[in-house]
C-alpha positions as CSV (number, residue, x, y, z in Angstrom):
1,X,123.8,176.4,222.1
2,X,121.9,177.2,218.4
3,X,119.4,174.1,217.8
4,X,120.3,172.6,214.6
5,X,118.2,173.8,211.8
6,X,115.0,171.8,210.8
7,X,115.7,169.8,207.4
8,X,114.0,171.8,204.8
9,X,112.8,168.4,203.3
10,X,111.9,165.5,205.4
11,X,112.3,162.5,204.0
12,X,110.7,159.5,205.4
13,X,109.1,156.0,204.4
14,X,106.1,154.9,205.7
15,X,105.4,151.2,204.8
16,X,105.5,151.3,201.5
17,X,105.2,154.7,200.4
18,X,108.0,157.3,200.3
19,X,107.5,160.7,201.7
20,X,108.6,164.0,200.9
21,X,107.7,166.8,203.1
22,X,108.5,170.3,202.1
23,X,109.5,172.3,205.3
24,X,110.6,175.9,205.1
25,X,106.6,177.0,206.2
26,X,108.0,180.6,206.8
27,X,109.4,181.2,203.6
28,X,106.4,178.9,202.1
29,X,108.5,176.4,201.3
30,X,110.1,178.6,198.6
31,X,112.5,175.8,196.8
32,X,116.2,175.8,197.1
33,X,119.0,174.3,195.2
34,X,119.3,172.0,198.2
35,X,115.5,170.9,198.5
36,X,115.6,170.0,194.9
37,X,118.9,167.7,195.5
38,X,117.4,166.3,198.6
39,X,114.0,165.7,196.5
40,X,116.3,163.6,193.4
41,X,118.5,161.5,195.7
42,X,115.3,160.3,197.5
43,X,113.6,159.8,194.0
44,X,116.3,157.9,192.8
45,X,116.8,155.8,195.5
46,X,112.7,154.6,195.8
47,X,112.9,154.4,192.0
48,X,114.9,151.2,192.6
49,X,113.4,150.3,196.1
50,X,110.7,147.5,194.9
51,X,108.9,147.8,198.4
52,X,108.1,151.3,197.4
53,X,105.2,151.6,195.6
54,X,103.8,155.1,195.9
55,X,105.3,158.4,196.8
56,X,103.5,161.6,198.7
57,X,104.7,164.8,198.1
58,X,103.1,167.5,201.2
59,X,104.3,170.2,203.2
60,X,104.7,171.0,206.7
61,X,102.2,173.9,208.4
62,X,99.1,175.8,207.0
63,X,100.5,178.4,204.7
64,X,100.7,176.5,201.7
65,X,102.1,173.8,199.3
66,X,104.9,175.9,197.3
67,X,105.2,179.5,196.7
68,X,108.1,179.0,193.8
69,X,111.8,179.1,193.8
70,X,114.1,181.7,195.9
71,X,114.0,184.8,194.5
72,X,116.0,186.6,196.1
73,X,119.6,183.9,195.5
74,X,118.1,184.4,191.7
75,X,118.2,188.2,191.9
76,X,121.4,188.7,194.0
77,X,122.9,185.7,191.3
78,X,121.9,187.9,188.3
79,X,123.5,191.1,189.4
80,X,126.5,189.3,189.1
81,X,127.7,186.1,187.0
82,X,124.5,184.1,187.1
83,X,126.1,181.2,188.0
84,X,124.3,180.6,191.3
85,X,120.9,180.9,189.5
86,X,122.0,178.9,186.6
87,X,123.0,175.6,189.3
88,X,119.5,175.9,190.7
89,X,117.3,176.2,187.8
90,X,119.9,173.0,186.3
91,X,118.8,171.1,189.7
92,X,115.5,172.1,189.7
93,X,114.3,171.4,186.2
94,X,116.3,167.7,186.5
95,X,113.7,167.7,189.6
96,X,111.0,168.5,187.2
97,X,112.1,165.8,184.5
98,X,112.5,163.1,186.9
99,X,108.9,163.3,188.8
100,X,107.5,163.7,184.9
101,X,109.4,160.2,184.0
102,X,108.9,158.7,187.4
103,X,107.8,155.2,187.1
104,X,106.0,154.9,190.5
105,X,103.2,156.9,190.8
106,X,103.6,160.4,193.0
107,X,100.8,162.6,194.7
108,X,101.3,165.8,195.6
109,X,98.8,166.9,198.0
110,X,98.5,171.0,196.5
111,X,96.9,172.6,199.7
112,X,97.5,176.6,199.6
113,X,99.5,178.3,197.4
114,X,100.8,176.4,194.7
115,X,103.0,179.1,192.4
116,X,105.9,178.6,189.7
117,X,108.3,175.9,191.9
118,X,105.4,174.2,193.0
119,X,103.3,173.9,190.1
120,X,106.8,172.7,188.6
121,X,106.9,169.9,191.5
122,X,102.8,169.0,191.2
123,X,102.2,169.3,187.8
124,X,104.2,166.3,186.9
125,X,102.6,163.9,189.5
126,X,99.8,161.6,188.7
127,X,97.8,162.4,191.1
128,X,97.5,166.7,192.3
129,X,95.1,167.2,195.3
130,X,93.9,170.3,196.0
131,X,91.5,171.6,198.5
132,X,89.0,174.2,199.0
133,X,92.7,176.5,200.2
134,X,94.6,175.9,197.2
135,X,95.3,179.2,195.2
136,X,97.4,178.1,191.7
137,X,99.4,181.2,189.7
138,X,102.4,181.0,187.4
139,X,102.8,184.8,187.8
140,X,106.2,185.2,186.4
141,X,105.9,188.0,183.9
142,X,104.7,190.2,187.0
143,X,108.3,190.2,187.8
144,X,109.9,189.6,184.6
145,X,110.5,185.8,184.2
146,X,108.3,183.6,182.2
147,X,106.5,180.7,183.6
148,X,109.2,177.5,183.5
149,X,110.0,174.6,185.4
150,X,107.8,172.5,182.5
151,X,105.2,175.9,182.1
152,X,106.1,175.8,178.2
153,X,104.9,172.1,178.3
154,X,101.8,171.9,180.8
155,X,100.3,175.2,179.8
156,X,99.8,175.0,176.1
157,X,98.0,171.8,176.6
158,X,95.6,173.2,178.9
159,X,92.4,173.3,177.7
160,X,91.7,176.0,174.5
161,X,94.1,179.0,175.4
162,X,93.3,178.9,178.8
163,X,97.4,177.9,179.4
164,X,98.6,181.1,178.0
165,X,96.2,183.4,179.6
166,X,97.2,182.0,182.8
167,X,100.8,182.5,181.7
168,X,100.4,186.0,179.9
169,X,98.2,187.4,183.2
170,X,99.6,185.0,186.0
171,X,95.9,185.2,187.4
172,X,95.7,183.0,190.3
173,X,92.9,179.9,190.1
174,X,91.2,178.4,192.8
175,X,89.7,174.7,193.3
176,X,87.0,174.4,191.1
177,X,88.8,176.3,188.0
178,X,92.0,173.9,189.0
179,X,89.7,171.0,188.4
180,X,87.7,172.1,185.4
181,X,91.1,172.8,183.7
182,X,93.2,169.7,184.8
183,X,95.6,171.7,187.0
184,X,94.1,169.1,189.7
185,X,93.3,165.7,189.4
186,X,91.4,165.4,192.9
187,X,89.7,167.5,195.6
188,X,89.6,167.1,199.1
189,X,88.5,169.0,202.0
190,X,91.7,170.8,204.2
191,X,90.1,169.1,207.7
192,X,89.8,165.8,205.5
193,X,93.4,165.8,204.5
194,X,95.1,164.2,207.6
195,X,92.5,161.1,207.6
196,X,93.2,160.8,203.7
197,X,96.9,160.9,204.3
198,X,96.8,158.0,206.4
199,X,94.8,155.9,204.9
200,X,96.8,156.2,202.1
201,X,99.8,155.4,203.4
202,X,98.0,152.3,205.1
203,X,96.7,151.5,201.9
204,X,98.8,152.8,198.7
205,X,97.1,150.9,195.8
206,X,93.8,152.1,197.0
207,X,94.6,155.6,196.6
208,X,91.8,156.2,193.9
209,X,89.6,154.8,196.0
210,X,90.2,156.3,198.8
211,X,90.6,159.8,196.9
212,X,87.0,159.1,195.4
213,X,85.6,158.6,198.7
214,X,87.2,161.6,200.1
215,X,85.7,164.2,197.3
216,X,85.2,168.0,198.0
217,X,82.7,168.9,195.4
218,X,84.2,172.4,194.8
219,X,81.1,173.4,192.4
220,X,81.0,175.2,188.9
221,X,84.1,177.0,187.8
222,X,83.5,180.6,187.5
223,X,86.4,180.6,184.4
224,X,83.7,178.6,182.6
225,X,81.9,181.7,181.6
226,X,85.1,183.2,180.0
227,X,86.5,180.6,178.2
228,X,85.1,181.6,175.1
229,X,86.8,185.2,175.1
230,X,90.2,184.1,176.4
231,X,89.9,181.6,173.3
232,X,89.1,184.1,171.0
233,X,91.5,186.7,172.1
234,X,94.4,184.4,173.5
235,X,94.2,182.7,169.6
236,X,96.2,185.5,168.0
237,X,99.2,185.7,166.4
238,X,101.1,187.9,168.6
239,X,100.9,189.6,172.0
240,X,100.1,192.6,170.4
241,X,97.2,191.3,168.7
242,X,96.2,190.0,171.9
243,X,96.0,192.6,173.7
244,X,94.0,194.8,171.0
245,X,91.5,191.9,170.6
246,X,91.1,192.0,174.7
247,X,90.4,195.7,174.5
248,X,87.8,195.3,171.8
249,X,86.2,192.7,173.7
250,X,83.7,193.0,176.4
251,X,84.3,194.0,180.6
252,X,85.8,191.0,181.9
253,X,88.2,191.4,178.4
254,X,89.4,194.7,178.7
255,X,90.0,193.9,182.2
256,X,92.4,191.4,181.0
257,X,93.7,194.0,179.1
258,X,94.8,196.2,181.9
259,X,96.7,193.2,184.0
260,X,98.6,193.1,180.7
261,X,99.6,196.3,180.7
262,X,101.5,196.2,184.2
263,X,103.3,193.3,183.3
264,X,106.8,193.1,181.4
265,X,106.6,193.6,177.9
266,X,109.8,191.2,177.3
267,X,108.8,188.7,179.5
268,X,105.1,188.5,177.6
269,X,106.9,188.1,174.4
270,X,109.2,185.2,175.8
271,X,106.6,183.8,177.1
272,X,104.2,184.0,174.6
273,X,107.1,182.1,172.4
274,X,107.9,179.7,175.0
275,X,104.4,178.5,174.8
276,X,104.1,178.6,171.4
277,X,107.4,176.5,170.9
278,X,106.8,174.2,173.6
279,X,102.9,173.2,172.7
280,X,104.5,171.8,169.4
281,X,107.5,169.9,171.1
282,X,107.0,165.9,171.6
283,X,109.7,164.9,174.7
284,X,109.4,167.1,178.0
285,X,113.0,167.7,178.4
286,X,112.9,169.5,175.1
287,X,110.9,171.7,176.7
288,X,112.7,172.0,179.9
289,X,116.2,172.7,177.7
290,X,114.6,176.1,176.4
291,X,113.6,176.8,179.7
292,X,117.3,176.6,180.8
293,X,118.4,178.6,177.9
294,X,115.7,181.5,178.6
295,X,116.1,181.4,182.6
296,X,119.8,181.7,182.4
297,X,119.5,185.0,180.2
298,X,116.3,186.7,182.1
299,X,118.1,186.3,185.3
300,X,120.8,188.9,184.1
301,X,118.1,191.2,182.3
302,X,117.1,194.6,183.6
303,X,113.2,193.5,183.9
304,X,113.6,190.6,186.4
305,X,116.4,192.7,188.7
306,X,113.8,195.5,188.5
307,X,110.9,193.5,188.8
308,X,112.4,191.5,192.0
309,X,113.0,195.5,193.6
310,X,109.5,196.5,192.8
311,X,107.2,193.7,193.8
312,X,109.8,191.3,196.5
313,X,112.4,194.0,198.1
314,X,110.9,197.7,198.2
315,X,107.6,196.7,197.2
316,X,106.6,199.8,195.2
317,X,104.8,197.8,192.5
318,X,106.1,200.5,190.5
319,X,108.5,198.8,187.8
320,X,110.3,200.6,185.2
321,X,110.4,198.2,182.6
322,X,112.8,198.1,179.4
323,X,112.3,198.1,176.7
324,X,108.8,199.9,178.4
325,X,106.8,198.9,175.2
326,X,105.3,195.8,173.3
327,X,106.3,197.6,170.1
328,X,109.9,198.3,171.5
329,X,110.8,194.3,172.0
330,X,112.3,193.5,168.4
331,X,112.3,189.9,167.6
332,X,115.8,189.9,167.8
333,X,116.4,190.2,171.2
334,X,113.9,187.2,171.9
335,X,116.4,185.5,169.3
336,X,119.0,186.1,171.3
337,X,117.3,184.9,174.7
338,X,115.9,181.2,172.7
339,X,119.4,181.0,171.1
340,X,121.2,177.8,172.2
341,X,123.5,178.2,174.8
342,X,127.3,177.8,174.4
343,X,129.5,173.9,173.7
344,X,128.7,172.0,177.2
345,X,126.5,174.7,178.9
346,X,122.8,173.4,177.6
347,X,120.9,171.8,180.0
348,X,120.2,167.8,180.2
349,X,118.6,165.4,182.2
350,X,120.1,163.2,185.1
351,X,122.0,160.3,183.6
352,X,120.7,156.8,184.4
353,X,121.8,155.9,187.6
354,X,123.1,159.3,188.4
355,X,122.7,160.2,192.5
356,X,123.6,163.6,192.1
């Protein structure tokens, strides 16, 4: 007889705190449609539960918090209707939405890799632990996405430009950057994280306290001494200008300069607008509806199939991206990928009251 397969959430409450437990450890807890729905109907429910009063968002095993959303069902989706990858990013994002409205406070506990899904799960909660494991990246445009679940939102309001560099190169952070930038709001050491965890459930409305008492002092943040040239360069008007003022710049800059040059061209001009557009928005699910609107197009493009066979599937890292130029992605097509979507296809949040 086949044992049943292990939920790929576990939901559980402990006293009074609600607990969410991400649980595919060998895919690294890559999201699926069906975590995200599991994730809401447990929200929803402790959302009117007055004996809950905190929710814990962790993960089961060592590997890490959340390496992002499955790929792989978003590629196969895109070679043909898109539908598949359009229901998932509709369920994740109302994910997304819901922890950034939740009422209750949330802590997600951000040990390991934390990467596009996951930063769209953590970002949103009040209080984002990491430890001295946690590696953050919203790497999209290596593959030809943009960075979404909420990236057009939390980025830009990262500190100076920093958001879109990180967007633009998808350079991965670790503790001390996470903390100097606001990616994390705590930091506690990996061995110290079970002891924390209890106490916390023991003792919800102590949580700062017992967060402040748990501290890793991760020391200086080594993007401190770049922050001026990724302001001055990351300031420009366009990617293009970017890029030129990052190869006039100094070491570190032209650096910078090269990542850019192996990622998509389309996917840095879409995100590069989607940052843009969503720094100047004033309600999250603004935000999250050009997400929808973008995703649901990219997922169909030439870049994101070819960067999915390149970096995921044959693992080349040899894309052949098109259009294979800055210069050759006319503002047009970007019109056409931010256009609004068709009568009753936009994105929208859950309704109140909605269990589904």
């Amino acid at each position: 007889m086949t044992a049943p397969a292990p939920d790929e959430v576990v939901v559980g409450r402990e006293g009074s705190v609600g607990r969410l437990t991400l649980n595919r450890p060998r895919a690294l807890h890559a999201l699926t449609e069906d975590m995200c729905a599991i994730m809401i109907q447990a929200l929803l429910a402790w959302r009117e539960d007055p004996a809950v009063h905190l929710v814990m968002i962790d993960h089961a095993g060592e590997r890490g918090f959340c390496a992002g959303g499955d790929i792989r069902m978003l590629a196969q989706s895109g070679q043909g209707d898109g539908e598949a990858a359009r229901s998932f990013f509709r369920t994740e994002y109302r994910l997304n939405h819901l922890l950034f409205t939740y009422p209750k406070p949330v802590a997600a506990f951000m040990d390991g890799l934390v990467m596009g899904g996951g930063a769209g799960v953590a970002l949103p909660c009040r209080y984002r632990v990491a430890t001295e494991n946690t590696v953050f990246a919203m790497p999209e445009t290596g593959i030809g996405l943009f960075p979404d679940v909420g990236g057009g939102w939390h980025l830009p309001r990262l500190p100076g430009e920093t958001g879109l560099w990180l967007a633009l190169t998808g350079t991965r952070l670790k503790v001390a950057d996470c903390l100097a930038l606001g990616l994390a709001s705590h930091a506690v050491a990996a061995a110290d994280l079970p002891a924390v965890k209890a106490a916390i459930l023991a003792r919800p409305g102590a949580i700062d306290a017992l967060l402040a008492q748990a501290v890793l002092h991760a020391g200086p943040a080594p993007l401190d001494a770049h922050r001026a040239a990724i302001d001055a360069a990351f300031s420009a008007a366009s990617v293009e200008a970017i890029l030129a003022a990052l190869e006039a710049g100094d070491d570190w800059s032209r650096g910078q300069a090269g990542i850019l040059a192996g990622k998509s061209p389309q996917a840095l001009k879409v995100a590069f607008r989607q940052l843009r557009r969503g720094r100047a928005h004033d309600d999250f699910a603004h935000t999250l509806a050009m997400e929808y609107r973008i995703g649901a197009r990219l997922v169909r493009r030439h870049d994101f199939l070819q960067g999915v066979r390149a970096v995921i599937l044959v693992k080349d890292n040899d894309p052949r991206w098109s259009p294979p130029s800055l210069a050759e992605v006319p503002d047009a097509l970007l019109d056409l990928i931010f256009a609004p979507l068709p009568a009753g296809q936009e994105w929208t949040p859950l309704h109140p009251g909605a269990f589904t």
